[in-house]
C-alpha positions in Angstrom: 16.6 -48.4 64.0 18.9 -46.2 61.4 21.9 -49.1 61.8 19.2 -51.9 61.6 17.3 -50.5 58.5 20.0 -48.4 56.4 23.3 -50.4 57.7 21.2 -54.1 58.2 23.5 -54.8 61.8 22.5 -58.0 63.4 22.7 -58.5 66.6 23.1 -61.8 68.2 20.7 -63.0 71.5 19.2 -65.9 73.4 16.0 -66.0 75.4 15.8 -68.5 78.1 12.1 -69.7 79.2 12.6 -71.8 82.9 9.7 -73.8 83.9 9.3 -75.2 87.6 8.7 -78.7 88.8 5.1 -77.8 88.0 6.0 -77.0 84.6 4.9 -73.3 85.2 7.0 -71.4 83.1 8.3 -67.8 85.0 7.8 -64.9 83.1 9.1 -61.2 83.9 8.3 -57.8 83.3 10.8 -55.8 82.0 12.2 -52.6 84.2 10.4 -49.1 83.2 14.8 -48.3 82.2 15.3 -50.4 79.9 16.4 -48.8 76.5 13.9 -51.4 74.3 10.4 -52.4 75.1 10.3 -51.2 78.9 7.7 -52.8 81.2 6.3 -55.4 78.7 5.8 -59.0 79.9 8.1 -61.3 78.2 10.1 -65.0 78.9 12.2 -65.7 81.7 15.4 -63.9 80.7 16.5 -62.3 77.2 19.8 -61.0 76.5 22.8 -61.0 74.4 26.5 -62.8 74.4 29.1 -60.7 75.2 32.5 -60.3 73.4 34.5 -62.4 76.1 36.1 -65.5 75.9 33.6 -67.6 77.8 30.7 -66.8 75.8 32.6 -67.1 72.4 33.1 -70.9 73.1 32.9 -73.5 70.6 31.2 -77.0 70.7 27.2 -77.6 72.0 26.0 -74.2 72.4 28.2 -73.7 75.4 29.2 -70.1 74.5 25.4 -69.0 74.5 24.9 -71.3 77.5 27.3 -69.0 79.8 26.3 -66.0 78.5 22.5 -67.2 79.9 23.9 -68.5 82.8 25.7 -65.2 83.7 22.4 -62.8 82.7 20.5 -64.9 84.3 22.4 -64.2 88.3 21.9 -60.3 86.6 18.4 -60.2 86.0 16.9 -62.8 88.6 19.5 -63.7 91.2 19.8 -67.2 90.2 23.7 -68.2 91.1 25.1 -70.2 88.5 25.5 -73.2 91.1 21.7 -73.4 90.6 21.5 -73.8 86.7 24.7 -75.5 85.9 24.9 -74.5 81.8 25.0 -78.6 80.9 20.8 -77.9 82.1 20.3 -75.7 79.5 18.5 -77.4 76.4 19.3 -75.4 73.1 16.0 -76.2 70.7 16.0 -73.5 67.9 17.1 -70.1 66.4 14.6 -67.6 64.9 15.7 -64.3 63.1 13.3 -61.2 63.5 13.4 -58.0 63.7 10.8 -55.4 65.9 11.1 -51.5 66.2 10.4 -50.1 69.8 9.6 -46.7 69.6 11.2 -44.1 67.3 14.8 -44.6 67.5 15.2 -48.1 69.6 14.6 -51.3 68.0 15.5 -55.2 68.0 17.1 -57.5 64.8 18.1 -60.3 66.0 19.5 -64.3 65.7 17.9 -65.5 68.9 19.2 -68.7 70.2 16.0 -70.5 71.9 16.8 -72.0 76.0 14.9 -74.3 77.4 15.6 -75.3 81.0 13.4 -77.1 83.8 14.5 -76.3 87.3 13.3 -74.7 91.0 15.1 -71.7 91.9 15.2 -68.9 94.4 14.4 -65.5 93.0 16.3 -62.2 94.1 15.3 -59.8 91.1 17.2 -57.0 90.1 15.2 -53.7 90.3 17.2 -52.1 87.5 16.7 -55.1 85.4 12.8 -56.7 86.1 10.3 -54.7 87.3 8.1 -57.8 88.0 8.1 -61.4 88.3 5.4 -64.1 88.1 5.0 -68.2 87.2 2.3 -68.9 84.7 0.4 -72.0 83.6 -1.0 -72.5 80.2 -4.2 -71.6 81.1 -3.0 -68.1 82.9 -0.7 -67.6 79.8 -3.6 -67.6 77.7 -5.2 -65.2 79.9 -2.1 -63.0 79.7 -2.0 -62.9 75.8 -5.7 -62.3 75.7 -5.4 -58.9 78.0 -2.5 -58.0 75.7 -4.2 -58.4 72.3 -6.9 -56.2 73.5 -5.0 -53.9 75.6 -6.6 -54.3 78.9 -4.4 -53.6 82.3 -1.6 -51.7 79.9 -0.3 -55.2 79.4 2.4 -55.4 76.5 4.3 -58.6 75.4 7.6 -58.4 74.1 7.7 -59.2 70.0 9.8 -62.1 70.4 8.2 -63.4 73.5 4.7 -63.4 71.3 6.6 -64.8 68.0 8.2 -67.9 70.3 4.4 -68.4 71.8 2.8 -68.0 68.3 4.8 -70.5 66.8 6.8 -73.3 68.9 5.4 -72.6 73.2 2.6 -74.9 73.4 4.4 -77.9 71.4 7.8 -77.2 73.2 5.8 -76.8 76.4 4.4 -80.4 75.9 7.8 -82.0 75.9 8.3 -80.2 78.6 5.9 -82.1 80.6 6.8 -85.3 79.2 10.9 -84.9 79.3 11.2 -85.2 74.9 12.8 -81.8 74.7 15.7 -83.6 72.8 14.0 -84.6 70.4 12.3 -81.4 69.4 15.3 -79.6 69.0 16.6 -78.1 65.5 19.4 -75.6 65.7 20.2 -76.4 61.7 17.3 -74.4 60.5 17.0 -70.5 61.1 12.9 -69.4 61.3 12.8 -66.2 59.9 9.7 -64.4 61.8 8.7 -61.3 62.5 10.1 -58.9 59.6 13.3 -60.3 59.8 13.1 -62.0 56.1 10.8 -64.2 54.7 8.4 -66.3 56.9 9.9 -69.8 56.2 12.3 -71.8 57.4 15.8 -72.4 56.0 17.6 -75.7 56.7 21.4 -76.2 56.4 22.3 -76.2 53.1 25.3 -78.3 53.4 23.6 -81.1 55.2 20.9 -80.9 52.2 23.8 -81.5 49.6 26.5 -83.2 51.4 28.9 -80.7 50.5 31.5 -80.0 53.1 33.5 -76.1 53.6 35.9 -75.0 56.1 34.8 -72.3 58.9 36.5 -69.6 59.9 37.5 -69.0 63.5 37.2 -66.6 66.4 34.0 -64.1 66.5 34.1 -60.9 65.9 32.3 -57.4 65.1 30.1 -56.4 62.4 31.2 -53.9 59.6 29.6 -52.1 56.6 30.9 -52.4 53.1 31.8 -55.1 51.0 34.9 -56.1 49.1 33.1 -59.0 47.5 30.9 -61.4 48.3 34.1 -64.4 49.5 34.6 -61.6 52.0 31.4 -60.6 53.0 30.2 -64.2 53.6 33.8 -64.9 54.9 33.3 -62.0 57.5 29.7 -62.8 58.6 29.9 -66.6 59.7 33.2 -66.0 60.9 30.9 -63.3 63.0 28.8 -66.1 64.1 30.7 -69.1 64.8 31.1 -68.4 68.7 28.1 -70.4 69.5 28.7 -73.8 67.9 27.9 -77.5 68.3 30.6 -80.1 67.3 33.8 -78.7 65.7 32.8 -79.8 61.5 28.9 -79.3 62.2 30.7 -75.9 63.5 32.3 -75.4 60.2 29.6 -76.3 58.0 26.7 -74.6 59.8 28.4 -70.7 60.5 29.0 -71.1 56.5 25.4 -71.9 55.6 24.4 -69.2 58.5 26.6 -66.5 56.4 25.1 -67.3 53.1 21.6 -66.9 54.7 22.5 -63.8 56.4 24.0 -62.5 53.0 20.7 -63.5 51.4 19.3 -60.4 54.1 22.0 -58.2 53.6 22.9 -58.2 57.3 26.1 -57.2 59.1 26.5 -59.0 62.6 27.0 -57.3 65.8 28.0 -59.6 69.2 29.0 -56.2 71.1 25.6 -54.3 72.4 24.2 -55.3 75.4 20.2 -55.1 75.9 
């Protein structure tokens, strides 16, 4: 929490919700070791990409897409023959930001992963502590035991902001197979402490205006030497995770300026 509040790192993340043929969507409890918000209930998988080649790929998401296809053989046991990344439906980004306890805490740009498929389970104990499918009506139940803190259940703070704001609408396309047409990765909802609660759409597509990106990913620093650099620096940061090569160029720009509007430095090395 002291490099989140004082310093303002960011770190980078995706959550991936999986639904079954029924359109249950599989939740999972979180292992009593993990560092951050141990044994609360939250979406199918959360994690963060790594600094490797393969998850700092350019062009549809696909960077973000391996780095959820590799956490998710990690956490759950699902081989990556199972949930080939091209299944993987990229529909938003949110930035937030949640302390844990004292000392731990989250602030994050989490890429949203959508993904419809049946799979065999083989959880990883050091990882999940529990598993279980939900329907709607069982979510609900879920969130009402959580708000009034019945059975020591506890949801994850961006599991709840994703259900408070985009589940139930995602989770009819879902149903109906529109997920395509639902998704927005221009615009970055910033929920949950992590700036103001609005959303911010790409700022070159609003004028027209075109800017080169940078290239590569990288790590986050502290310090300016003026605001080129800093902006420069952080979508240079970001651009791993792209879609189409211009898009690329214009949208790791705007995602800089915003980030500069929050003072944040970007991190893509910590693991959850």
């Amino acid at each position: 929490m002291e490099n989140i509040e004082s310093r303002k790192v960011l770190h980078r993340a995706f959550s991936v919700f999986l639904f079954n043929s029924k359109y249950e969507l599989l939740l999972q409890q979180r292992s009593a070791t993990k560092v951050t918000f141990p044994l609360v209930w939250t979406n199918t998988c959360c994690s963060h990409p790594l600094y490797r080649e393969s998850e700092l790929v350019e062009g549809n998401f696909l960077g973000v897409r391996n780095a959820a296809q590799r956490k998710l053989f990690d956490e759950l046991g699902i081989p990556a023959e199972a949930l080939p990344v091209d299944r993987f439906t990229p529909l938003g980004r949110m930035l937030y930001k949640a302390p844990s306890d004292g000392k731990w805490g989250e602030h994050e740009l989490d890429y949203l992963l959508f993904v419809v498929a049946d799979v065999k389970l083989l959880p990883n104990p050091d990882e999940v502590a529990d598993v279980r499918y939900v329907n709607r009506e069982q979510l609900k139940e879920l969130l009402e035991k959580a708000d009034a803190g019945e059975e020591g259940v506890k949801l994850s703070p961006w599991f709840r902001l994703v259900v408070d704001n985009f589940l139930l609408k995602w989770w009819d396309c879902v149903e109906s197979g529109t997920l395509p047409e639902v998704a927005d990765m221009k615009t970055i909802h910033k929920l949950g402490g992590g700036g103001e609660d609005e959303d911010e759409e790409d700022e070159e597509e609003r004028s027209g205006g075109r800017r080169e990106g940078g290239g590569g990913g990288g790590v986050g620093g502290v310090g300016g030497r003026g605001e080129e650099e800093k902006e420069h620096r952080a979508h240079r940061q970001l651009e791993a995770v792209g879609g189409g090569e211009q898009h690329q160029a214009n949208e790791n720009q705007s995602i800089g300026r915003e980030l500069e509007k929050e003072g944040v430095t970007s991190n893509n090395t910590l693991s959850n």
